[in-house]
C-alpha positions in Angstrom: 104.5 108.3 123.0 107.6 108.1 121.5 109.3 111.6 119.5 109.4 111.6 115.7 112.5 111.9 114.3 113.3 115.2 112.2 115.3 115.5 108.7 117.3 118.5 108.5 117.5 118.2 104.8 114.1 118.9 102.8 114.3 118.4 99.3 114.1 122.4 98.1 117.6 122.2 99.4 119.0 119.9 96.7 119.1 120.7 93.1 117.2 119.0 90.5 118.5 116.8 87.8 117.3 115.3 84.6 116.9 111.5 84.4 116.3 109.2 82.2 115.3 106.8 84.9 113.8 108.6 87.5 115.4 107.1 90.5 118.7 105.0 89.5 120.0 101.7 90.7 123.2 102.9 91.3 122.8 104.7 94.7 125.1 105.2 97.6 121.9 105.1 100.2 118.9 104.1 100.4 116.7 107.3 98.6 114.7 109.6 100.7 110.9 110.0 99.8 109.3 113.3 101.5 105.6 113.6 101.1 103.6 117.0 102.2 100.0 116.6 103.0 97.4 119.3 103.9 96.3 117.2 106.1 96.9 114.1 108.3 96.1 110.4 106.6 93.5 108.9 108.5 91.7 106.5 106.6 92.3 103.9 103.9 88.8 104.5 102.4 89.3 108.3 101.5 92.5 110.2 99.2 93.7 113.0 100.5 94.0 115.6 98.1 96.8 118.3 97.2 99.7 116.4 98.2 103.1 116.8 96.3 105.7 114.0 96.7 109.8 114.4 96.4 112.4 111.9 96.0 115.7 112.8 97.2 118.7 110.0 96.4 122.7 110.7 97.3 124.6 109.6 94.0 127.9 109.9 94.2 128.2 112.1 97.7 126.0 113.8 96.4 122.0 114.3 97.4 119.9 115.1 94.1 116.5 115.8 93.8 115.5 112.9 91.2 111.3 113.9 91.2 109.0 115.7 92.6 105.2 115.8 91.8 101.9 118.6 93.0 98.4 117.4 92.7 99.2 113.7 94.3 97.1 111.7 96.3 97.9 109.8 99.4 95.4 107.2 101.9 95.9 104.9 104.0 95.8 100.9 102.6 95.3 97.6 103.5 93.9 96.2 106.9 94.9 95.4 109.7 98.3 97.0 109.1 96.4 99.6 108.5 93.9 99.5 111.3 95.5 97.4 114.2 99.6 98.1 113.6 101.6 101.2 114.5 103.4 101.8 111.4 101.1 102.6 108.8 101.3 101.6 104.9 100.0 103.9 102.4 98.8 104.2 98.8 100.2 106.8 96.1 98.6 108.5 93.2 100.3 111.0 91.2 98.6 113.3 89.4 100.5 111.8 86.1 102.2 108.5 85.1 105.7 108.2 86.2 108.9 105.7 86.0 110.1 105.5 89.5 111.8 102.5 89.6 112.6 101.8 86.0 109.4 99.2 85.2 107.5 101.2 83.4 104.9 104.5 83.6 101.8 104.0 86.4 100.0 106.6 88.4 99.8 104.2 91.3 102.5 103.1 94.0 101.9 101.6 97.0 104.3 102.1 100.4 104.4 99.0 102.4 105.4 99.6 105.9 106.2 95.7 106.7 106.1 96.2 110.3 105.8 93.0 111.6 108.5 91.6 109.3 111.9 91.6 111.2 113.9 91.5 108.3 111.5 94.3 106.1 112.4 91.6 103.3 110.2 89.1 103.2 108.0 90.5 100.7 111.1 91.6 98.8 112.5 88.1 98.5 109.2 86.5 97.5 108.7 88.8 94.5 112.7 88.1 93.8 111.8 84.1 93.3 108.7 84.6 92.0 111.0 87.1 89.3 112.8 84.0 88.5 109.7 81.8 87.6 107.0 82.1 84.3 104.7 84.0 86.2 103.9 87.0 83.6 104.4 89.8 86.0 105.4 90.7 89.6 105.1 93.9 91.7 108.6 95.3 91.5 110.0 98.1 93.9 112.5 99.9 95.9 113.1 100.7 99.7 112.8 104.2 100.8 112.8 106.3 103.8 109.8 107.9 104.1 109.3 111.7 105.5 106.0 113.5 106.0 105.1 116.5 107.2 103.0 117.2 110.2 100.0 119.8 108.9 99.6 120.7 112.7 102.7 121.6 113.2 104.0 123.0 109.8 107.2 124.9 111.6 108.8 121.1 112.3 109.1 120.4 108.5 109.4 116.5 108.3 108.9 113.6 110.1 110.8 110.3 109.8 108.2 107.7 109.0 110.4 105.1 108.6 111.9 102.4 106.7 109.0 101.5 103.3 108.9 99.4 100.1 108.0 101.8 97.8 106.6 99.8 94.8 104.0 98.7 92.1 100.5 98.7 92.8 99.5 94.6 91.9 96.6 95.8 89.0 96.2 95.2 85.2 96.5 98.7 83.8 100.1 99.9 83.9 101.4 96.2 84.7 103.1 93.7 81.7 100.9 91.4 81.8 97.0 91.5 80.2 94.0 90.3 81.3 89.9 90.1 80.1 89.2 89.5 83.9 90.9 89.7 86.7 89.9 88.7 90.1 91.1 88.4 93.8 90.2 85.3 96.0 90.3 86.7 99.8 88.0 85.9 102.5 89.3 89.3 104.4 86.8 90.9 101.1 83.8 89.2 102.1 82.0 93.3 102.8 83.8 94.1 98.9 83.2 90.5 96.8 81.2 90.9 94.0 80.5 86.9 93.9 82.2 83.3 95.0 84.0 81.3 93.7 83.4 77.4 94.9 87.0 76.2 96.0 88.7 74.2 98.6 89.9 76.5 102.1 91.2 75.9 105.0 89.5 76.7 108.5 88.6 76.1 112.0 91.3 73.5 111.9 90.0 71.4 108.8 89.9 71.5 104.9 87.0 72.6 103.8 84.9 73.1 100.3 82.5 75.9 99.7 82.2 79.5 98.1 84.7 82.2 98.7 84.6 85.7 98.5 86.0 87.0 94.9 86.4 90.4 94.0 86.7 91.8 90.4 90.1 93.7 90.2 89.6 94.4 86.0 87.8 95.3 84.2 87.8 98.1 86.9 83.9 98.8 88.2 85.0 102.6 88.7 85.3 103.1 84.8 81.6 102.1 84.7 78.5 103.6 85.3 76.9 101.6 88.5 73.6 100.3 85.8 76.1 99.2 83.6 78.3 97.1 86.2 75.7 95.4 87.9 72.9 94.6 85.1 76.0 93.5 82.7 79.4 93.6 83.1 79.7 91.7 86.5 77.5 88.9 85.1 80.1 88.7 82.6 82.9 88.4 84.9 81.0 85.5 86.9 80.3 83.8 83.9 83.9 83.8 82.6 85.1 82.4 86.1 82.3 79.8 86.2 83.4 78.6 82.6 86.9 78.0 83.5 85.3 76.5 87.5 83.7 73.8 85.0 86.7 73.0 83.2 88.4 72.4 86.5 85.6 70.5 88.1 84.9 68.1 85.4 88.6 66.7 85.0 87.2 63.4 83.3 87.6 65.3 79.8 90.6 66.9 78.7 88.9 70.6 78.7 90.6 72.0 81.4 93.9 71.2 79.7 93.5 74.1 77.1 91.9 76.2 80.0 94.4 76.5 82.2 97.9 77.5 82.0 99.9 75.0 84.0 103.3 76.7 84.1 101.9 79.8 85.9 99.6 77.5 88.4 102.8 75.3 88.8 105.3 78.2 89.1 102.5 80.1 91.6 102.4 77.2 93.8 106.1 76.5 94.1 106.3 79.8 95.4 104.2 79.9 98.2 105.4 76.5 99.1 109.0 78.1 98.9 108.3 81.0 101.0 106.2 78.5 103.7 103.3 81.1 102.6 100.1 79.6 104.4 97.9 82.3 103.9 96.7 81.1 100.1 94.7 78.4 102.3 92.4 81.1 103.7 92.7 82.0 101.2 94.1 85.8 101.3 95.5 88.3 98.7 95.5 85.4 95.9 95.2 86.9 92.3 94.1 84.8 89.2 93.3 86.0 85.8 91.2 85.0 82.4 93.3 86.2 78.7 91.4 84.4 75.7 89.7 81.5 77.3 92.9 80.3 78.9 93.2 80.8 83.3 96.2 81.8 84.6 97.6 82.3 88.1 99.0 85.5 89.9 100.9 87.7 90.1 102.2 86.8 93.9 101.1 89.4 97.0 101.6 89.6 100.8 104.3 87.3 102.3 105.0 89.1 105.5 103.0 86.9 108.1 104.2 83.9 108.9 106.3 82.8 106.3 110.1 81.9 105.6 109.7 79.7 109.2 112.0 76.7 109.3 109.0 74.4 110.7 109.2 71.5 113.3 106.1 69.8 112.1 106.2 66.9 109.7 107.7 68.3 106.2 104.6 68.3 103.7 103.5 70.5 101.1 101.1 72.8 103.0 98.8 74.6 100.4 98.1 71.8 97.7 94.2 71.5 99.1 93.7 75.2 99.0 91.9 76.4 95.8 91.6 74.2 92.7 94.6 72.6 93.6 92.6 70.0 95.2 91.6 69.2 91.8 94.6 70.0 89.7 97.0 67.3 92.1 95.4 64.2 91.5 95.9 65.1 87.5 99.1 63.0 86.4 99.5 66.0 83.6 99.8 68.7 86.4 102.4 66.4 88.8 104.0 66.0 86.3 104.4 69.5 85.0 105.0 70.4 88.9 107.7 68.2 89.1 109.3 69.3 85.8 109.4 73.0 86.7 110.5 72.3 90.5 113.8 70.9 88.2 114.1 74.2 86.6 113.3 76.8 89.2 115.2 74.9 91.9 119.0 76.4 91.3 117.2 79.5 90.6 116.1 79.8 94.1 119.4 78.5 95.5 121.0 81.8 94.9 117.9 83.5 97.0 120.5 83.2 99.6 123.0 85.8 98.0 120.2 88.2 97.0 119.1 87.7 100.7 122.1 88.8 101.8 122.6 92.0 99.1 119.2 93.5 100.9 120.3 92.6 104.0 123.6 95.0 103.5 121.5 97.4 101.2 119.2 98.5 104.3 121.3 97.5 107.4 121.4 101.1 108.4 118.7 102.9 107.5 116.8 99.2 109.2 118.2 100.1 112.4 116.9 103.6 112.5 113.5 102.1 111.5 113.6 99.8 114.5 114.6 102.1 116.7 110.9 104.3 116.1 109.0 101.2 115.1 110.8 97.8 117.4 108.8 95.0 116.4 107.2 92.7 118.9 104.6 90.4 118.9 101.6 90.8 117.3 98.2 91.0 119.3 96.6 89.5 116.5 98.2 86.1 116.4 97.4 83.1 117.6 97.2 83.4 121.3 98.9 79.6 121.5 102.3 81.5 120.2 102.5 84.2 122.4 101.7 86.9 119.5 104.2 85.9 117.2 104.1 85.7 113.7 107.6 85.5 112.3 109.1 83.9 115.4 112.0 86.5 114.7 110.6 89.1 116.2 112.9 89.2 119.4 116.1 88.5 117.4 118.7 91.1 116.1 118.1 92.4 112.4 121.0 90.1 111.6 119.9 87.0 113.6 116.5 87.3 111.7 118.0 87.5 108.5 120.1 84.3 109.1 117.2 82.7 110.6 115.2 83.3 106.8 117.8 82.1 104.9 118.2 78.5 107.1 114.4 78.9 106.3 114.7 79.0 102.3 117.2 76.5 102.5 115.0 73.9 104.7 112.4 74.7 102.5 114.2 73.9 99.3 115.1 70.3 100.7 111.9 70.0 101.5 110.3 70.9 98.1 113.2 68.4 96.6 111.9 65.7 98.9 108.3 66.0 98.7 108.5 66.1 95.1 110.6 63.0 94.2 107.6 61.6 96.1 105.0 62.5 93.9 103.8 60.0 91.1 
């Protein structure tokens, strides 16, 4: 097994100082997050109680303790990077709301660990073009190295962890967008859905059409009593879907028009086509949402498997039978509209290549630390027809995989230019 690595510094060494914004953009390193738990995280269903968190960030030579919480919360999250990988994400609570990262007071944070990503970017970059588009909101954060104690051996101090994304938890509460009901579409819920949703998915090989598994992510069930979920509120939240599933289905009228908001299903789209993200066709970690009658896609989650890939196959647009895009595409008003905001959001994206580059040099330290206690190789749960990889960067350099994502984006951008000139 191979040794933890140990901080000398711990965070009572450092001296507080008041900040308007809690951690501040202009840093000389990438901050330090310590977290002490009474003991060790072992499952994503359970919080562990009594934690207290510290943020430790060197401004200007110097390293200042920027916050520090008691009475947090800390699990394990997602699955299987939580149950099959070795570095393992986690979910935050703090005990009150808090501006971490300058986007506003939440209690809840999330620490992605990103192993199988080469770069640790990928999910950074796709939030970064999706930032650029309508969509009404996306999950912003920060890289951090995390250190946590070991409550078995309490004379060690800290661990290194490793190399996270610390950021915002994708939820309506504490988030700038608003919702009446807000769902996720992911076959990996099938044990959590509260109902299905009849869509278009790909699997075993072929497109199919049939129900998939949807779970209500607000109005949150936990702020309910159990009677009150099941006899009313969730019946509520089916019928609301179904209503704007009827609009969509019945494209011979104009309905769905002033049911659903193109931009944000145009912008969603272009995104996922951008980043080569195949996963919507499952489809997995895909977020919609109802606000006065009118259907709206997003916010954008989970591009680190198998995406920003510079194909060999025959260049095609690879998710527009996923969903209710098999219905939306043959609609002349959403090409059209598609077309018209690939126009705009194309020389947005062109300068993904700089930004690609400004993480690349903002981590290329601390991302060599991280490797060396968490190399990534490929994955056991791939396909077994490509050898366990995912990313098809795993055996490159840090910088050979970043190169390798931005001849990626690029490819991908001719592509999208190309396909849609094609569409009538």
């Amino acid at each position: 097994m191979m040794a933890c690595q140990r901080e000398t510094i711990i965070p009572e060494q450092v001296t507080p100082v008041e900040r308007p914004s809690i951690i501040p953009e202009k840093l000389d390193s990438v901050p330090r997050m310590y977290i002490t738990v009474p003991q060790k995280i072992t499952s994503r269903d359970y919080w562990t109680d009594s934690c207290s968190v510290r943020i430790v960030a060197r401004i200007q030579g110097r390293d200042t303790l920027v916050f520090e919480a008691d009475s947090a919360q800390v699990k394990g999250r997602g699955n299987s990077s939580w149950s099959a990988y070795p570095k393992k994400p986690y979910a935050l609570k703090l005990k009150e709301k808090a501006n971490l990262i300058g986007t506003g007071k939440t209690r809840h944070w999330v620490l992605l660990a990103n192993w199988m990503d080469r770069t640790l970017l990928r999910n950074q970059v796709a939030f970064e073009a999706a930032r650029r588009t309508s969509l009404e909101w996306t999950p912003s954060g920060i890289f951090v190295e995390l250190y946590m104690n070991d409550p078995d051996y309490p004379e060690y101090g800290f661990e290194y962890k490793g190399l996270y994304w610390l950021g915002e938890k994708v939820r309506v509460e504490g988030s700038h967008f608003k919702a009446d009901y807000f769902y996720s579409f992911d076959t990996s819920d099938k044990n959590e859905a509260d109902f299905y949703a009849w869509c278009h998915y790909f699997q075993g090989g072929v497109w199919q059409e049939g129900e998939v598994p949807v779970t209500v992510r607000y109005p949150d069930k936990d702020d309910y009593p159990q009677y009150y979920w099941i006899s009313y509120l969730r019946d509520e939240c089916l019928n609301a879907l179904q209503d704007m599933e009827d609009a969509i289905y019945h494209m011979g009228t104009d309905t769905w028009r002033s049911k659903v908001d193109l931009d944000t299903f145009c912008d969603w789209y272009i995104v996922h086509e951008l980043c080569f993200n195949k996963e919507s066709r499952h489809p997995k970690s895909c977020f919609m949402y109802i606000r006065d009658g009118v259907f709206y896609a997003g916010p954008i989650w989970d591009f680190d498997w198998n995406t920003f890939i510079k194909s060999d196959e025959v260049p095609h647009l690879k998710i527009r039978s996923s969903l209710y895009y098999f219905q939306l595409f043959p609609q002349p008003a959403f090409r059209n509209r598609l077309k018209a905001r690939w126009k705009v959001l194309k020389p947005r994206f062109e300068s993904l290549l700089d930004y690609i580059d400004q993480q690349a040099d903002w981590i290329r330290v601390p991302e060599e630390r991280n490797h060396d206690m968490w190399p990534c190789y490929p994955n056991p749960m791939a396909e077994a027809e490509n050898d366990g990889h995912v990313n098809f960067d795993e055996d490159l350099s840090f910088q050979e995989a970043v190169d390798k994502m931005k001849e990626a984006v690029q490819w991908r951008i001719d592509v999208l230019e190309e396909q849609f000139a094609l569409l009538e």
